[in-house]
VOMAR-479494 format. One record per residue: residue number from 1; residue in three letters; chain; y, z, x of N, C-alpha, C in turn. Coordinates in steps of 0.1 Angstrom, whole numbers, plus 5000, padded with zeros to 4 digits. Layout:
<r><fimar>NUM</fimar><lumfi>ala</lumfi><vexgu>A</vexgu><n_yy>Y</n_yy><n_zz>Z</n_zz><n_xx>X</n_xx><ca_yy>Y</ca_yy><ca_zz>Z</ca_zz><ca_xx>X</ca_xx><c_yy>Y</c_yy><c_zz>Z</c_zz><c_xx>X</c_xx></r>
...
END
This chain:
<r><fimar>1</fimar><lumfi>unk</lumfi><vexgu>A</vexgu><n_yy>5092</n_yy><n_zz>5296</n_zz><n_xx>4736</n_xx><ca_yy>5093</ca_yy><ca_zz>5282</ca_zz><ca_xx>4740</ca_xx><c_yy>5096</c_yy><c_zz>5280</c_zz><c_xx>4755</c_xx></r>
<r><fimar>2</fimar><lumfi>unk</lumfi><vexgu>A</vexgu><n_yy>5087</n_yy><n_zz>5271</n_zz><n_xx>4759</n_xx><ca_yy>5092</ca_yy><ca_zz>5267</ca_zz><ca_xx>4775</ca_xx><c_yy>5107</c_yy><c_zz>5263</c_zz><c_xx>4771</c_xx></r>
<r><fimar>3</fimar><lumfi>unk</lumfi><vexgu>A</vexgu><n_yy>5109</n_yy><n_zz>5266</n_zz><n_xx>4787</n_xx><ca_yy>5127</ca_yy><ca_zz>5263</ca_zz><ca_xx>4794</ca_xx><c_yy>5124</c_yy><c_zz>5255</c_zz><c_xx>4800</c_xx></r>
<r><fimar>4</fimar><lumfi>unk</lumfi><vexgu>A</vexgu><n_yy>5125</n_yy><n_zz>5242</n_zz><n_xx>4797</n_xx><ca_yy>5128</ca_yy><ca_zz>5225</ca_zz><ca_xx>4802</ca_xx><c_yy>5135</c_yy><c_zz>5227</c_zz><c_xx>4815</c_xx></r>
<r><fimar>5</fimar><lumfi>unk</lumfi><vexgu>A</vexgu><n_yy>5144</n_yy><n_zz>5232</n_zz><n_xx>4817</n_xx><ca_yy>5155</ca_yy><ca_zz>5233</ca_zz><ca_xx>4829</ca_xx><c_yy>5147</c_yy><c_zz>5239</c_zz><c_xx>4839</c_xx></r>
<r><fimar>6</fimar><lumfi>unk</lumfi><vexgu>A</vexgu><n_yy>5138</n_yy><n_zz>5251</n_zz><n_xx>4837</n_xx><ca_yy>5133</ca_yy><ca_zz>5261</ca_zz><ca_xx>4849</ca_xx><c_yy>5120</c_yy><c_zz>5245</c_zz><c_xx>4853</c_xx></r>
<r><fimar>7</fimar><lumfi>unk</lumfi><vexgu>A</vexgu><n_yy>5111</n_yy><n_zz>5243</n_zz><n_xx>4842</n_xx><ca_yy>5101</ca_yy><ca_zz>5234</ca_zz><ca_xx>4847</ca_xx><c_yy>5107</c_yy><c_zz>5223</c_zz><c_xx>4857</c_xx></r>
<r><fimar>8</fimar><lumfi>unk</lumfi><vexgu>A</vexgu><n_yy>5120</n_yy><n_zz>5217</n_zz><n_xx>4852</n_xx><ca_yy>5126</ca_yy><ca_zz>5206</ca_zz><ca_xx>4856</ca_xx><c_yy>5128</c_yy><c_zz>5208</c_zz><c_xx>4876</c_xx></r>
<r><fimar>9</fimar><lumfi>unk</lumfi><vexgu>A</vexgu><n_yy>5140</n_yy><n_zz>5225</n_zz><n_xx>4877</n_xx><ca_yy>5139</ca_yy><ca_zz>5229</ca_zz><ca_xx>4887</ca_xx><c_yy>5128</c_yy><c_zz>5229</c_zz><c_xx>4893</c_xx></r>
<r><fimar>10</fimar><lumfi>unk</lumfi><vexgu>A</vexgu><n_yy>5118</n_yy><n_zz>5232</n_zz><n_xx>4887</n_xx><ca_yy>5109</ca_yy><ca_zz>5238</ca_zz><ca_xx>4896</ca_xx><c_yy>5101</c_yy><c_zz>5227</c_zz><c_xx>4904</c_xx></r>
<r><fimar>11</fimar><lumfi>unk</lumfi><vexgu>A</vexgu><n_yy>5100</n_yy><n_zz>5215</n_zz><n_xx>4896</n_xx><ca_yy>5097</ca_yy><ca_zz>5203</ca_zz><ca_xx>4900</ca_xx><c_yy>5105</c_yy><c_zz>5193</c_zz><c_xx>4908</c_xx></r>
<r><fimar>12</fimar><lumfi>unk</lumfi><vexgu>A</vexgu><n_yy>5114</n_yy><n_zz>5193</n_zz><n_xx>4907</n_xx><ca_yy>5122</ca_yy><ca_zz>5185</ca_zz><ca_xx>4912</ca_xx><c_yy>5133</c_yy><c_zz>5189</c_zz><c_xx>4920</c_xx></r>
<r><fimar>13</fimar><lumfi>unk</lumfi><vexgu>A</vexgu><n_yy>5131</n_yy><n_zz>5197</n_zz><n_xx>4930</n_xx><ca_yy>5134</ca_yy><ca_zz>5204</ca_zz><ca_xx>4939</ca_xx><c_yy>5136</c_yy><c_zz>5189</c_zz><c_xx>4952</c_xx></r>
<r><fimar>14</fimar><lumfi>unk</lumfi><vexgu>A</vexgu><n_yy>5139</n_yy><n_zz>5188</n_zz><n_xx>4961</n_xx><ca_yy>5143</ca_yy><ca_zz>5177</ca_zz><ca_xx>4973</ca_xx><c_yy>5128</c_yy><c_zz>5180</c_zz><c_xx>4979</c_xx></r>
<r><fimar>15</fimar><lumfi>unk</lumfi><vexgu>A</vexgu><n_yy>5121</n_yy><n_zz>5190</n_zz><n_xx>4984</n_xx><ca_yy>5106</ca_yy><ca_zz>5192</ca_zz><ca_xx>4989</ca_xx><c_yy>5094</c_yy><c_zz>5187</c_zz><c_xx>4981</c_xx></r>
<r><fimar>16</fimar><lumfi>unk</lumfi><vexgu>A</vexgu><n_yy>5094</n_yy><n_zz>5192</n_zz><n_xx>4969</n_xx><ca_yy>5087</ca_yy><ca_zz>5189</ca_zz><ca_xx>4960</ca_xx><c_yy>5086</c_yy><c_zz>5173</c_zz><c_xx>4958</c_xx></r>
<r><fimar>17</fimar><lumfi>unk</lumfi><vexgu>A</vexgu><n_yy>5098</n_yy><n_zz>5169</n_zz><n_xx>4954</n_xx><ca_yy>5099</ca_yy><ca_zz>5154</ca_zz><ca_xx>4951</ca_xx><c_yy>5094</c_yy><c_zz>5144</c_zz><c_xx>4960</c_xx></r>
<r><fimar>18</fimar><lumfi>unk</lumfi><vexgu>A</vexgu><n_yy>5099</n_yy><n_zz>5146</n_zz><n_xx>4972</n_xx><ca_yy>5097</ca_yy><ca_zz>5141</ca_zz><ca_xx>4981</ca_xx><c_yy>5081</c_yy><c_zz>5143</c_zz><c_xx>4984</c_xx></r>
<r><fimar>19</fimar><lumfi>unk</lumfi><vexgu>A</vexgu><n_yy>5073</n_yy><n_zz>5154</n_zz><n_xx>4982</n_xx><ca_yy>5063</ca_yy><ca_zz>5154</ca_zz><ca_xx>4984</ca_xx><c_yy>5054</c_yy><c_zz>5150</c_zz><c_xx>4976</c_xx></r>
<r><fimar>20</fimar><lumfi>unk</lumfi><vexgu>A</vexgu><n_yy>5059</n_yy><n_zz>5146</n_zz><n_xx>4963</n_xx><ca_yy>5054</ca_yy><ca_zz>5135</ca_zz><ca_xx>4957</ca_xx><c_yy>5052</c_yy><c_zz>5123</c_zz><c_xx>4958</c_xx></r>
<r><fimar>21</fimar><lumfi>unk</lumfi><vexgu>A</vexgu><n_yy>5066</n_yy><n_zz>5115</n_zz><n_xx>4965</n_xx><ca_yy>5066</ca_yy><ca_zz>5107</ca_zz><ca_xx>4965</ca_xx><c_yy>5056</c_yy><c_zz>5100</c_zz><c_xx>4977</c_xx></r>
<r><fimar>22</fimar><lumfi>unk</lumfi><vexgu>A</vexgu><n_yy>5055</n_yy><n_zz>5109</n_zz><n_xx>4988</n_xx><ca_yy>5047</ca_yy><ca_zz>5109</ca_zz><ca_xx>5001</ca_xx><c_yy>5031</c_yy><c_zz>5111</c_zz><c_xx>4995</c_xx></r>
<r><fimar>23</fimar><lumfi>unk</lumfi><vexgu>A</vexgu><n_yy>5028</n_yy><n_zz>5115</n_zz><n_xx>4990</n_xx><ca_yy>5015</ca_yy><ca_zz>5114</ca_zz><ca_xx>4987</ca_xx><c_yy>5009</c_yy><c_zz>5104</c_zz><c_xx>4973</c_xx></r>
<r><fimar>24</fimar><lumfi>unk</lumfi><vexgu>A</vexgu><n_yy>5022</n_yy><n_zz>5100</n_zz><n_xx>4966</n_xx><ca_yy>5018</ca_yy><ca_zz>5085</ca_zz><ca_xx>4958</ca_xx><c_yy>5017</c_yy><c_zz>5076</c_zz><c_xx>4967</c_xx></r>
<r><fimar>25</fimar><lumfi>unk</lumfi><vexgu>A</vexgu><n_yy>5024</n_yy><n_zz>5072</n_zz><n_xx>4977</n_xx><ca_yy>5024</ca_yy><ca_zz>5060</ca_zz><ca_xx>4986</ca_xx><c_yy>5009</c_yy><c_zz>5061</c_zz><c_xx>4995</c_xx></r>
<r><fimar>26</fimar><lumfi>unk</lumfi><vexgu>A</vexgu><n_yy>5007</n_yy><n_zz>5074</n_zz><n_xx>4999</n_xx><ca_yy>4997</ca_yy><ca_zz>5076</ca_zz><ca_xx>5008</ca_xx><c_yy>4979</c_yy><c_zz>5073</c_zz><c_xx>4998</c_xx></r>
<r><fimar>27</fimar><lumfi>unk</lumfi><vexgu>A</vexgu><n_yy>4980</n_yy><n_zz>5077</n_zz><n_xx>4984</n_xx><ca_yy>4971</ca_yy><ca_zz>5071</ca_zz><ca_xx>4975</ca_xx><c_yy>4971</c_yy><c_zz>5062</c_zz><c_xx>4977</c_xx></r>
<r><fimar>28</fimar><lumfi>unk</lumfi><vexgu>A</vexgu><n_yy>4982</n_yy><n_zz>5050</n_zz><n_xx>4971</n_xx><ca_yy>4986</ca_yy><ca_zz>5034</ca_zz><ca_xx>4972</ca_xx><c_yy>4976</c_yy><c_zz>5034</c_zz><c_xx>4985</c_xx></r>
<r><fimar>29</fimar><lumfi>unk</lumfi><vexgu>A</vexgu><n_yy>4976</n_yy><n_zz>5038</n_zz><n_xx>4995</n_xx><ca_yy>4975</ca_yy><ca_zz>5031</ca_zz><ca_xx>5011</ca_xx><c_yy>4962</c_yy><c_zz>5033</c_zz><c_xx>5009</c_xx></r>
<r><fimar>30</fimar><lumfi>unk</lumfi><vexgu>A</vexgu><n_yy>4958</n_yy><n_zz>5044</n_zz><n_xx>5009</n_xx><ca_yy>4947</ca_yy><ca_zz>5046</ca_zz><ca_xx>5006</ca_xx><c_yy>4933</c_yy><c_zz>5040</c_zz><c_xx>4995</c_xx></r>
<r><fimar>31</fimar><lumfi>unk</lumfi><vexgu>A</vexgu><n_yy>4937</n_yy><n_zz>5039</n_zz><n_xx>4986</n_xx><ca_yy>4934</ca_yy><ca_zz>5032</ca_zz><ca_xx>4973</ca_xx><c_yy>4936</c_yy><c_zz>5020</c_zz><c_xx>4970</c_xx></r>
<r><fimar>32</fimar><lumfi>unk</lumfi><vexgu>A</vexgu><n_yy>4952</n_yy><n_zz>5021</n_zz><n_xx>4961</n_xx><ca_yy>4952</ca_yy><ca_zz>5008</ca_zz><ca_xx>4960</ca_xx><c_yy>4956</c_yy><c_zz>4996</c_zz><c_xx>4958</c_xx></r>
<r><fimar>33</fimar><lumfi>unk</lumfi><vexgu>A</vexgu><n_yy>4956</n_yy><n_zz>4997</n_zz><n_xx>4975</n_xx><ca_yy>4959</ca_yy><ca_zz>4985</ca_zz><ca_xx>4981</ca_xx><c_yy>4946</c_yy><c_zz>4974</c_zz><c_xx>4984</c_xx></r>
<r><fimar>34</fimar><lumfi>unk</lumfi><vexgu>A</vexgu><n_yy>4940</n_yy><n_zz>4986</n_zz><n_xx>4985</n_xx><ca_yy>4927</ca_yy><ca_zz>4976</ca_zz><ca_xx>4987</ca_xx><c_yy>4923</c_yy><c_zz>4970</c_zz><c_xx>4971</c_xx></r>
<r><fimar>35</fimar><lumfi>unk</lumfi><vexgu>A</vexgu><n_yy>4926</n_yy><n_zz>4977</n_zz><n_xx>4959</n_xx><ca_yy>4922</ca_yy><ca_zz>4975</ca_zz><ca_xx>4945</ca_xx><c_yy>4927</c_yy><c_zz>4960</c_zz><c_xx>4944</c_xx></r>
<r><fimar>36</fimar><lumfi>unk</lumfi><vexgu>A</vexgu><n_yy>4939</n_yy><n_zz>4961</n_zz><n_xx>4951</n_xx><ca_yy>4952</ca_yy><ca_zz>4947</ca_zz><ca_xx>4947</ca_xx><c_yy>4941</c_yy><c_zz>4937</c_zz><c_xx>4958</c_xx></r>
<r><fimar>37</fimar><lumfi>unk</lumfi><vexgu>A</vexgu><n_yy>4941</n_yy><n_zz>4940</n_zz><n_xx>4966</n_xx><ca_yy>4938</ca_yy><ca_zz>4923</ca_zz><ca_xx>4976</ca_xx><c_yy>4918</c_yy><c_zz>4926</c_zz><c_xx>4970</c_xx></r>
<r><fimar>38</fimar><lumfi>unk</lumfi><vexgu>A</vexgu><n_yy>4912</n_yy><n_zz>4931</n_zz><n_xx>4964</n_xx><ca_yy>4898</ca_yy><ca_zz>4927</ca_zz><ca_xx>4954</ca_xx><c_yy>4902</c_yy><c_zz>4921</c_zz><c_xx>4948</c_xx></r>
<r><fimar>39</fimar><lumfi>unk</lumfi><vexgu>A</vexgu><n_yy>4915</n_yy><n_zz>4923</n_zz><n_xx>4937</n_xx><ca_yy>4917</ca_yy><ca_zz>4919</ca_zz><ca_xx>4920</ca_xx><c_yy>4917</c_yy><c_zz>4903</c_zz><c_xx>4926</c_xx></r>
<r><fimar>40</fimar><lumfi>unk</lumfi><vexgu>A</vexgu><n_yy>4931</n_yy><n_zz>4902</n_zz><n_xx>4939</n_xx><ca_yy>4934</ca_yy><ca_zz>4889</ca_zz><ca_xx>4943</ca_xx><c_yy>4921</c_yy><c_zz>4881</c_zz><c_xx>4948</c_xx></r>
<r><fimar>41</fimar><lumfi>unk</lumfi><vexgu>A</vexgu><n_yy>4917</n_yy><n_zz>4886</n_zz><n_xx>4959</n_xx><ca_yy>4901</ca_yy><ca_zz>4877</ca_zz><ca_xx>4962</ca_xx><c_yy>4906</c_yy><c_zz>4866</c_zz><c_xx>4966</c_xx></r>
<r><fimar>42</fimar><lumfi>unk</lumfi><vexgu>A</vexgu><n_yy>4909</n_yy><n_zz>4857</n_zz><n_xx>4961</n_xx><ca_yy>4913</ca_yy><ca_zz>4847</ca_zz><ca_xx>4970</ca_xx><c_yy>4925</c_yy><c_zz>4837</c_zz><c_xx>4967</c_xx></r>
<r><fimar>43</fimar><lumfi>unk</lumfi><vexgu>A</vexgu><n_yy>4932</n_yy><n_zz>4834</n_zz><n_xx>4976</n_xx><ca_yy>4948</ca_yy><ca_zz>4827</ca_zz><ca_xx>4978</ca_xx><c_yy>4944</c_yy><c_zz>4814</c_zz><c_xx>4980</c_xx></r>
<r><fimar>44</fimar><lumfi>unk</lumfi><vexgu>A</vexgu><n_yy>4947</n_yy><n_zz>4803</n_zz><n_xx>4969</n_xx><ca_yy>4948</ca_yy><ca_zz>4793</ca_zz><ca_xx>4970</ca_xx><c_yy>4959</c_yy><c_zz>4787</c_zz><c_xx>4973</c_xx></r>
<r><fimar>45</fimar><lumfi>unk</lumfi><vexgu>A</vexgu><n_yy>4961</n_yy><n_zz>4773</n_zz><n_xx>4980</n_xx><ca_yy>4969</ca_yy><ca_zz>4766</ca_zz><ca_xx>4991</ca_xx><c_yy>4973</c_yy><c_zz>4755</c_zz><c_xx>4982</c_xx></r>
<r><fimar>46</fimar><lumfi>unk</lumfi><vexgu>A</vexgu><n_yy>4982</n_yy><n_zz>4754</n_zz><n_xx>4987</n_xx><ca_yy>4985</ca_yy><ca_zz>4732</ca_zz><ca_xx>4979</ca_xx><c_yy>4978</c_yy><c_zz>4725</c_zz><c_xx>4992</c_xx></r>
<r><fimar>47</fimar><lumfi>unk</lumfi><vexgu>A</vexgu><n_yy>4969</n_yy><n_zz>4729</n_zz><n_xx>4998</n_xx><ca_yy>4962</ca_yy><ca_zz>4716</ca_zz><ca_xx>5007</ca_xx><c_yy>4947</c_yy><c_zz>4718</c_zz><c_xx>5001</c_xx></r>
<r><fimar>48</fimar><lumfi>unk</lumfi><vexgu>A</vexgu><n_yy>4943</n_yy><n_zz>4705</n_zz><n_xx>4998</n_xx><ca_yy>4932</ca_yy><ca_zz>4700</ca_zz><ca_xx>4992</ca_xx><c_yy>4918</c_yy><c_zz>4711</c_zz><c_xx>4999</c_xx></r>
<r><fimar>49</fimar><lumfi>unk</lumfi><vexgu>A</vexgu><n_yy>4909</n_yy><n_zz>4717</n_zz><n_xx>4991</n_xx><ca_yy>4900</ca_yy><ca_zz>4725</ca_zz><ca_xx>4998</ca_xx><c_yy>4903</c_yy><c_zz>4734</c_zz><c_xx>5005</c_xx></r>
<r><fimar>50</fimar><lumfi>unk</lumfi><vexgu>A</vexgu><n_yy>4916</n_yy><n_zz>4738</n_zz><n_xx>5006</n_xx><ca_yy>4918</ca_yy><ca_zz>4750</ca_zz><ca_xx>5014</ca_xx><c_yy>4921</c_yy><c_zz>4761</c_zz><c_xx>5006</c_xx></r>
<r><fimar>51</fimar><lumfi>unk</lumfi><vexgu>A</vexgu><n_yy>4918</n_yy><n_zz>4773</n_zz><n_xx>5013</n_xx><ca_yy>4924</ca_yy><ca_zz>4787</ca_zz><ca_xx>5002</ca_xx><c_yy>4921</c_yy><c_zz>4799</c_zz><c_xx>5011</c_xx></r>
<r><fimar>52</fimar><lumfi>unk</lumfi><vexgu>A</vexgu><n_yy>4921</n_yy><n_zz>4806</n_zz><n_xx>5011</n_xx><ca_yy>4920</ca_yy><ca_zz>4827</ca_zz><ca_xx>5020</ca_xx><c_yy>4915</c_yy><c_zz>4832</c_zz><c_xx>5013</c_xx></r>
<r><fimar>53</fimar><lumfi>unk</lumfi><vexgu>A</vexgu><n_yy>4903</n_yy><n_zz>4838</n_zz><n_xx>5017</n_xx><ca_yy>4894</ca_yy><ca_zz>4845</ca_zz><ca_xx>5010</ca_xx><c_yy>4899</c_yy><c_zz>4856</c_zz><c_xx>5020</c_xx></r>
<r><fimar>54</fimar><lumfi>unk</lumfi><vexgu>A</vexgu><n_yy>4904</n_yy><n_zz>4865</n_zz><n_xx>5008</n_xx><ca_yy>4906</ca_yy><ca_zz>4882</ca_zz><ca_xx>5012</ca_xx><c_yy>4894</c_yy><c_zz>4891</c_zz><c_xx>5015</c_xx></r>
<r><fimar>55</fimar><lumfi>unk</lumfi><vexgu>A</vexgu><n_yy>4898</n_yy><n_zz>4899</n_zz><n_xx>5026</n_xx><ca_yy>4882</ca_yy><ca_zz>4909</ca_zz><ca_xx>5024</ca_xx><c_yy>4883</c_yy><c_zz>4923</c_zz><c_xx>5029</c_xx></r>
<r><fimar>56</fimar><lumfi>unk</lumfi><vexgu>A</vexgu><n_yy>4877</n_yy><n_zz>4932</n_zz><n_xx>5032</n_xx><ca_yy>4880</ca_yy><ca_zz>4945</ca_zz><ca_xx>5033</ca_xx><c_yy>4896</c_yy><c_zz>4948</c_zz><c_xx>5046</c_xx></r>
<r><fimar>57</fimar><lumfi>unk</lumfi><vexgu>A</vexgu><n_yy>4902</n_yy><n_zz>4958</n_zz><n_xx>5041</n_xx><ca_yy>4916</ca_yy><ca_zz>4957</ca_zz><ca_xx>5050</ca_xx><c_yy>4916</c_yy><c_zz>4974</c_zz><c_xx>5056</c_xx></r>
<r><fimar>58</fimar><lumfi>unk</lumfi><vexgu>A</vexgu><n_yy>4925</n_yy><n_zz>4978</n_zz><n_xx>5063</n_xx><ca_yy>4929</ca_yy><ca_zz>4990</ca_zz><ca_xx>5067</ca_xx><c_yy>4943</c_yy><c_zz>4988</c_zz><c_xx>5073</c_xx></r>
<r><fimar>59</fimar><lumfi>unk</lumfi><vexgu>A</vexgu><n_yy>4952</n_yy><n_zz>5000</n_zz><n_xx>5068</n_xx><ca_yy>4961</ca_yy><ca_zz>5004</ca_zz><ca_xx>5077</ca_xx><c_yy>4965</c_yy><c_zz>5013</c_zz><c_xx>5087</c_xx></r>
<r><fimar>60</fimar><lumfi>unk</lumfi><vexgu>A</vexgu><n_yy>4968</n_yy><n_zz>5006</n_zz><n_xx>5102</n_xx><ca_yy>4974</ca_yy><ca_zz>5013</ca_zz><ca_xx>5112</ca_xx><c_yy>4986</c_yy><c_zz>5010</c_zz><c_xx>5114</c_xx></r>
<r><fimar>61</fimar><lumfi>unk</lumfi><vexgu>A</vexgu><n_yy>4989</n_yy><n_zz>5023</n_zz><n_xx>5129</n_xx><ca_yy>4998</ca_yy><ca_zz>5019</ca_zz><ca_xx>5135</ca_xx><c_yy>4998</c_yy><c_zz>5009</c_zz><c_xx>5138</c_xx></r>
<r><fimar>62</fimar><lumfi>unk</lumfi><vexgu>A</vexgu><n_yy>5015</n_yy><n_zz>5001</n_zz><n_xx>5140</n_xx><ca_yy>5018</ca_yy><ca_zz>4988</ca_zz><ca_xx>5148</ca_xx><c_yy>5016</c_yy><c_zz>4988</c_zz><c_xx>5161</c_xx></r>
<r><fimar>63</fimar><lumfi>unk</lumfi><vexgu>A</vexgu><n_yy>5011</n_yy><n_zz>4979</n_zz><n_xx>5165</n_xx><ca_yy>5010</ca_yy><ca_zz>4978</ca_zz><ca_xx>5178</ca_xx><c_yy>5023</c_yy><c_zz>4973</c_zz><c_xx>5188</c_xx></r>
<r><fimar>64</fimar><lumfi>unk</lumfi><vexgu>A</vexgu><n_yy>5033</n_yy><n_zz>4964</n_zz><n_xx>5175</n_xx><ca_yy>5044</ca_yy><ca_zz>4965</ca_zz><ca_xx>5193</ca_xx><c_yy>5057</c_yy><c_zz>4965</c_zz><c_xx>5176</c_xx></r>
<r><fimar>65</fimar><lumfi>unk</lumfi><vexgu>A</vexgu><n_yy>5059</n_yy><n_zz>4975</n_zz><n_xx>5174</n_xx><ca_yy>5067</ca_yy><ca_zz>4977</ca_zz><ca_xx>5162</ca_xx><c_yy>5082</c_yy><c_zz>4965</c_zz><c_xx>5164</c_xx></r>
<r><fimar>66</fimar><lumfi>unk</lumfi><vexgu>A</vexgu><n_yy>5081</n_yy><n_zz>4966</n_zz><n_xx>5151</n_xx><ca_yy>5098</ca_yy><ca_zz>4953</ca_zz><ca_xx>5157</ca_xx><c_yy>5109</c_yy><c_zz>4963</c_zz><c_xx>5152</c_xx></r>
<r><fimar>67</fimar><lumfi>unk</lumfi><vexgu>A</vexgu><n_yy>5111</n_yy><n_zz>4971</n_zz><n_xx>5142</n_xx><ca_yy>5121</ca_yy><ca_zz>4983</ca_zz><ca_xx>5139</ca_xx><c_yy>5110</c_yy><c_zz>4996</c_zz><c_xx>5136</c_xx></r>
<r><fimar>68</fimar><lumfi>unk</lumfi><vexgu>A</vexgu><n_yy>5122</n_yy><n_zz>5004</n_zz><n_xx>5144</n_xx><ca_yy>5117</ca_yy><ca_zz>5013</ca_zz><ca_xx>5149</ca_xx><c_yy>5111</c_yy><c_zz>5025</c_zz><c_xx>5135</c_xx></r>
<r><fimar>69</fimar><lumfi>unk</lumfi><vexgu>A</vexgu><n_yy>5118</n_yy><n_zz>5020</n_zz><n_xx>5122</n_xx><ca_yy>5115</ca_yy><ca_zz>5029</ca_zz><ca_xx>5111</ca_xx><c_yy>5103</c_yy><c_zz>5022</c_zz><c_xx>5103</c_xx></r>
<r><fimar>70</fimar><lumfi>unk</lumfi><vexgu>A</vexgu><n_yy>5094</n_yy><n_zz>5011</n_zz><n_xx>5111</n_xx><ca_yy>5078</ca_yy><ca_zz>5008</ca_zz><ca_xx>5105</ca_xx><c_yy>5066</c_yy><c_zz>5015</c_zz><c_xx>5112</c_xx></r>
<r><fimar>71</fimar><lumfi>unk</lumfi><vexgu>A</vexgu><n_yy>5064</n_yy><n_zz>5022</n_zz><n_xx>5106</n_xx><ca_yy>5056</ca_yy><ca_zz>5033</ca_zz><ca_xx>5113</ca_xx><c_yy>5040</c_yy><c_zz>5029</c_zz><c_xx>5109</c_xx></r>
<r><fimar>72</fimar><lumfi>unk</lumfi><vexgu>A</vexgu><n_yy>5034</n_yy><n_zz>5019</n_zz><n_xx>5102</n_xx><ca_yy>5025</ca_yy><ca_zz>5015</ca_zz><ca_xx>5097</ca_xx><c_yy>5025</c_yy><c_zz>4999</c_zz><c_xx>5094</c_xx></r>
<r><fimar>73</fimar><lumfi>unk</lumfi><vexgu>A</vexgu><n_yy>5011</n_yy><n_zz>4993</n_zz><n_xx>5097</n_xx><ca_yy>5008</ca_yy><ca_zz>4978</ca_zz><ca_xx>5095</ca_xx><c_yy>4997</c_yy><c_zz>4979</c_zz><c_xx>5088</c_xx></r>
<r><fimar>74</fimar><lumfi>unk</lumfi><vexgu>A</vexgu><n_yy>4997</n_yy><n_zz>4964</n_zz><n_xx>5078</n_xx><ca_yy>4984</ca_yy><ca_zz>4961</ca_zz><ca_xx>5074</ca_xx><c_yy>4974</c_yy><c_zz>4956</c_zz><c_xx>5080</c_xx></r>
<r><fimar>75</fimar><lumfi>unk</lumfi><vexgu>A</vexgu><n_yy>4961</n_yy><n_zz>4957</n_zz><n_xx>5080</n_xx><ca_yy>4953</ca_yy><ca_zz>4949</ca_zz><ca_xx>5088</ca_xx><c_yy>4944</c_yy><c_zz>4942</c_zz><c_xx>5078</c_xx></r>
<r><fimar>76</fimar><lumfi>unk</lumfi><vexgu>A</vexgu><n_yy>4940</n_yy><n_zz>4928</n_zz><n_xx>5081</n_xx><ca_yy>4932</ca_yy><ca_zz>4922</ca_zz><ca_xx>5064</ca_xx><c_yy>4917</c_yy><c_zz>4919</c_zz><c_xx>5080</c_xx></r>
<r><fimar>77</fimar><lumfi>unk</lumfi><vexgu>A</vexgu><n_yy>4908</n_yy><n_zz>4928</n_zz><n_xx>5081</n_xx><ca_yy>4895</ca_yy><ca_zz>4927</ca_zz><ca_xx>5092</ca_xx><c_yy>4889</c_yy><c_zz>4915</c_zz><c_xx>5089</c_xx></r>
<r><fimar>78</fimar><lumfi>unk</lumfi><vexgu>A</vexgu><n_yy>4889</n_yy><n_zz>4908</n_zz><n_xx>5078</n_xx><ca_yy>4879</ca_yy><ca_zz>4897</ca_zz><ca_xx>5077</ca_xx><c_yy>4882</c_yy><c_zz>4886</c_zz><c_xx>5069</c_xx></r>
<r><fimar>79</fimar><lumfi>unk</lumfi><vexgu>A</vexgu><n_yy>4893</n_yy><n_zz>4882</n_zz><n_xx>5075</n_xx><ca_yy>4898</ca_yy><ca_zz>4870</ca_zz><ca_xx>5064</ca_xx><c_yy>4891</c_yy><c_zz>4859</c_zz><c_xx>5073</c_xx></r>
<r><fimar>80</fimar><lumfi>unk</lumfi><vexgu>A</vexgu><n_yy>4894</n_yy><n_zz>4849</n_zz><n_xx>5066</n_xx><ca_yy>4890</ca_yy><ca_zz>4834</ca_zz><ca_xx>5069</ca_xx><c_yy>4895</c_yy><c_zz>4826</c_zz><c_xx>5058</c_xx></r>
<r><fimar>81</fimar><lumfi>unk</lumfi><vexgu>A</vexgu><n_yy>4898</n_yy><n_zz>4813</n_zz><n_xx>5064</n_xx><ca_yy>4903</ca_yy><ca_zz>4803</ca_zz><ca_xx>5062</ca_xx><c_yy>4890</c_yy><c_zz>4791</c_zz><c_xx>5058</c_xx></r>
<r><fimar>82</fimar><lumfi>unk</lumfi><vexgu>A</vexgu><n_yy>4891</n_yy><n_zz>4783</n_zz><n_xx>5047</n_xx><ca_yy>4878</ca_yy><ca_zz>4776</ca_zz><ca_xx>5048</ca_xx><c_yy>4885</c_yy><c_zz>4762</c_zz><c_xx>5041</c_xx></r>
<r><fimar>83</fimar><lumfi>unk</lumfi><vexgu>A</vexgu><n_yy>4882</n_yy><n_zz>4749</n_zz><n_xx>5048</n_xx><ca_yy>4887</ca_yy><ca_zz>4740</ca_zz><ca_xx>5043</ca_xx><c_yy>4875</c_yy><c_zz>4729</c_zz><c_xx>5045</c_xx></r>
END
């Protein structure tokens, strides 16, 4: 019978974990973030005929960071506003 405790160590070590968690987020960034602003498509407004049509995004560096621990921005390339 597997030892629960050795798999557990072996997994969940402070490197390991962590390097989990660094490479779920980096998926997310990758993936799907852009899945979420498709599903969304477009942000309706309470002003009459207005709404944000979302469209392909990427993220970078910040260009003039405000705290120093945001090491990444969104960018949305092709939005527009249509009223």
């Amino acid at each position: 019978m597997l030892d629960r405790n050795v798999l557990y160590s072996s997994y969940f070590t402070r490197d390991k974990l962590v390097h989990h968690h660094i490479n779920s987020f980096n998926d997310f960034i990758d993936k799907g973030l852009q899945k979420v602003i498709d599903e969304v498509d477009i942000i309706e407004t309470n002003i009459e005929n207005t709404y944000v049509k979302l469209g392909k995004i990427r993220v970078e560096k910040p260009m003039v960071p405000i705290l120093p621990e945001i090491s990444w921005c969104i960018i949305i390339s092709t939005p527009s506003m249509i009223s």
